[in-house]
C-alpha positions in Angstrom: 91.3 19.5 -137.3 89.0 17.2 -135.8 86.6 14.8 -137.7 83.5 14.2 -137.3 84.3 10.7 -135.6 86.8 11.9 -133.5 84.1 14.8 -132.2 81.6 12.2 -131.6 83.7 9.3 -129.9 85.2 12.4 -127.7 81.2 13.5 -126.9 80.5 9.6 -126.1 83.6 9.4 -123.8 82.6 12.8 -121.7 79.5 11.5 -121.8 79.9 7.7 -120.2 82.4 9.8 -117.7 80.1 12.4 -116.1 77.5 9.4 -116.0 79.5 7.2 -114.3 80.6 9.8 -112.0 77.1 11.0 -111.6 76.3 7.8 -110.4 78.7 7.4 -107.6 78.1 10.8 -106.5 74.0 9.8 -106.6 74.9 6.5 -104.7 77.3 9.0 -102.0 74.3 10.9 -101.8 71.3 9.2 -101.2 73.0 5.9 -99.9 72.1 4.0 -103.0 73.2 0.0 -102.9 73.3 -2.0 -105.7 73.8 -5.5 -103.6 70.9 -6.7 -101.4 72.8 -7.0 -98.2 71.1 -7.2 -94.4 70.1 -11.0 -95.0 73.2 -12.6 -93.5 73.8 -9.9 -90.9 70.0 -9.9 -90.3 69.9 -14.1 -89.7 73.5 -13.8 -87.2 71.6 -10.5 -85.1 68.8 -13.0 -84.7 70.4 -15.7 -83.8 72.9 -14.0 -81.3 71.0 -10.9 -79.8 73.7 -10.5 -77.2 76.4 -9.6 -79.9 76.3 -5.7 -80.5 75.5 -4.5 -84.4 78.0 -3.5 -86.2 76.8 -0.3 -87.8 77.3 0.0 -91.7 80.3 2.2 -92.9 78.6 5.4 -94.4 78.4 5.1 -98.4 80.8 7.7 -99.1 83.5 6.0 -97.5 82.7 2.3 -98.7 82.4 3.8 -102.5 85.0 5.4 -102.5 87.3 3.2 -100.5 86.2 0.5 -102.9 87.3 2.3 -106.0 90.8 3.0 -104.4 91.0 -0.4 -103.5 90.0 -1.9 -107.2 92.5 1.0 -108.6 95.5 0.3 -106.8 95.0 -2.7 -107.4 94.7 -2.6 -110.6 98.4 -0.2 -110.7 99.9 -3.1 -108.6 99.0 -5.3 -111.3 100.1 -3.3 -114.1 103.7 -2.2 -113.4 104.5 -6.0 -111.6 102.6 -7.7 -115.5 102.3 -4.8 -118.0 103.3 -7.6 -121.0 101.5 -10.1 -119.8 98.4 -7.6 -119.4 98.7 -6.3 -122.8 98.4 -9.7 -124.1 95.4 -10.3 -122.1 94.1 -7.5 -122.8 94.1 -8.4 -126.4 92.1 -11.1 -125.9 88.9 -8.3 -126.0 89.6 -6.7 -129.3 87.8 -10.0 -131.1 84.0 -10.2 -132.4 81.1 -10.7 -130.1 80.9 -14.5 -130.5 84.2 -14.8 -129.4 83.5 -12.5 -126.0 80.5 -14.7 -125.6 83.0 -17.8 -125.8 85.0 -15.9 -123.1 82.4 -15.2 -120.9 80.9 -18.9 -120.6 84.1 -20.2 -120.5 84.9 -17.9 -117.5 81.6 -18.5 -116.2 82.2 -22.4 -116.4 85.5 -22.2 -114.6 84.4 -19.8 -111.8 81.3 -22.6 -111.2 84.1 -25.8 -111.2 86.3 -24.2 -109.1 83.2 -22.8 -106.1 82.4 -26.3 -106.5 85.4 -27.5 -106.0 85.8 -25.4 -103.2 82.7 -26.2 -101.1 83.0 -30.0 -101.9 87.1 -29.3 -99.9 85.7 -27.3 -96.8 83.5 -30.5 -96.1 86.3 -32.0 -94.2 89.3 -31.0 -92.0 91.8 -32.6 -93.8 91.2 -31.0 -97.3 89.6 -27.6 -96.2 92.8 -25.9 -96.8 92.2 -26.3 -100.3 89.2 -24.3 -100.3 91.2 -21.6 -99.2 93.5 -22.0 -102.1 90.7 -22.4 -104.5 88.8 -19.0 -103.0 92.4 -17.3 -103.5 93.3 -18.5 -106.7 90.0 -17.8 -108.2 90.0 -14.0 -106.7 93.2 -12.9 -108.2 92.3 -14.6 -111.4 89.0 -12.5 -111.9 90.6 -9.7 -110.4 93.5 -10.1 -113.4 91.2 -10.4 -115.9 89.1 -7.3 -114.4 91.8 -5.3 -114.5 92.8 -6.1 -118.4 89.2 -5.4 -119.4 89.4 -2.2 -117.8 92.7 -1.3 -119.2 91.8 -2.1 -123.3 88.0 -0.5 -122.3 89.9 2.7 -121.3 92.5 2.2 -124.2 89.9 1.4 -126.5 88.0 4.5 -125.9 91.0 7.1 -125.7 92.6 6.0 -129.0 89.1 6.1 -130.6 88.5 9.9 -129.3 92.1 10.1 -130.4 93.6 11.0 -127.3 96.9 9.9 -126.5 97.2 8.9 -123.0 98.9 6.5 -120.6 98.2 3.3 -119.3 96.9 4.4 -116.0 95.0 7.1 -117.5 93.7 4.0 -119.8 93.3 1.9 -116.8 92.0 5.0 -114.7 88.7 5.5 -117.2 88.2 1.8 -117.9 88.2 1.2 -114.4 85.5 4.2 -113.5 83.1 2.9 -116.3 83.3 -0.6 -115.0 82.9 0.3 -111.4 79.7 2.3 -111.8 78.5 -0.5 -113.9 78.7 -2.9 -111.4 77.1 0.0 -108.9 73.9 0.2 -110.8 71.0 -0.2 -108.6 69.1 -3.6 -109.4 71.8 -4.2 -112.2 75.1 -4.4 -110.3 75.1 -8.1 -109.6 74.9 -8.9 -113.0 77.3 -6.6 -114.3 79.8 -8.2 -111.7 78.9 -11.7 -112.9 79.5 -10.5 -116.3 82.8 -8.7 -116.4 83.9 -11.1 -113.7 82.9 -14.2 -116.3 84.9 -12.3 -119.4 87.9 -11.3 -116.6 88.7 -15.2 -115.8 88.1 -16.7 -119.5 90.4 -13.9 -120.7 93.2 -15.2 -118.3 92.8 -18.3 -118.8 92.3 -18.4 -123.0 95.3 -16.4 -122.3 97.6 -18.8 -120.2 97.3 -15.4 -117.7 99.1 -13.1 -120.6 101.6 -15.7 -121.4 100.4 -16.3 -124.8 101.1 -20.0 -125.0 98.5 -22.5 -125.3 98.0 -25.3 -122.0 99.9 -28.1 -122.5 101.2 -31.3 -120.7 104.2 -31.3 -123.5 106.6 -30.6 -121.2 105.6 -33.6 -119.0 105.5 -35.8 -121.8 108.9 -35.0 -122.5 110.5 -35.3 -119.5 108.7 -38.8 -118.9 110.6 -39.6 -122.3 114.2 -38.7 -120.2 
């Protein structure tokens, strides 16, 4: 028999789904865009009116080819790290003042290491690194994204008291998330967000390791 909790976390789940998938369908529909784009593209047609447009991909195919992108992804991610991932995704089951904590200390990391990057693609010799940084900063938010998805979707299954498996846990945290950062006029900030709470995760986390950064081991070996 089902209680009253269970009915109404199970209501809330349906609920965020069919909105979420509402959403996309609206966007598929009547070609919503949730990031202001044209600006670059606009500035480079202008400055090179010989070039030929390139037309934009229609929304259904960019949507959707963006959500099978950000899911396999995501699968890749979870059968290559699955321990590492559940560590991480521990990380989220703490009070608000500690997500906070996570966020800015994503958020602070993300801003050192752009910086970092544009200060390296100022010369030749060092742009290279920028490259590395770009890299190295993707996948980090993108393994961070990944465990928030998977403990969002965990977290509401087990509370609805469905049991289910990691990719269907993965699977809903990743739809929620992805229609978040699709909202018209909100998107950019949602990205900024779960992007911010992605990277402090895998860093607070040593990237699922569990062990805290350290220079112990150099210490030690200057002792040999």
């Amino acid at each position: 028999m089902q209680t009253k909790p269970t009915r109404f976390w199970r209501a809330l789940l349906a609920g965020l789904l069919l909105a979420a998938i509402a959403l996309c369908v609206a966007a598929m529909l009547f070609q919503w865009n949730a990031w202001p784009q044209g600006t670059l593209s606009g500035r480079w047609q202008r400055e090179h009116p010989d070039v030929a447009q390139i037309q934009p991909l229609p929304a259904p195919v960019t949507i959707l080819g963006s959500f099978f992108t950000m899911f396999t992804s995501g699968l890749i991610l979870l059968f290559l790290f699955p321990q590492r991932l559940s560590v991480t995704a521990r990380a989220f089951h703490r009070p608000p003042l500690t997500l906070l904590r996570l966020g800015l200390l994503g958020l602070l990391a993300g801003l050192l290491v752009s910086v970092a990057a544009l200060s390296a693609s100022l010369t030749m010799l060092t742009f290279a690194l920028t490259v590395f940084l770009s890299m190295v900063l993707l996948l980090g938010i993108l393994y961070g994204a990944v465990a928030l998805a998977y403990r969002l979707g965990q977290f509401l299954l087990s509370r609805a008291g469905l049991g289910a498996s990691p990719i269907s846990m993965l699977l809903v945290g990743q739809t929620l998330l992805f229609a978040l950062i699709n909202l018209p006029g909100a998107g950019i900030l949602a990205l900024i967000i779960v992007s911010a709470l992605g990277l402090g995760a895998a860093i607070y986390t040593h990237f699922g390791s569990g062990r805290p950064w350290s220079l112990i081991s150099l210490r030690e070996e200057g002792k040999e």
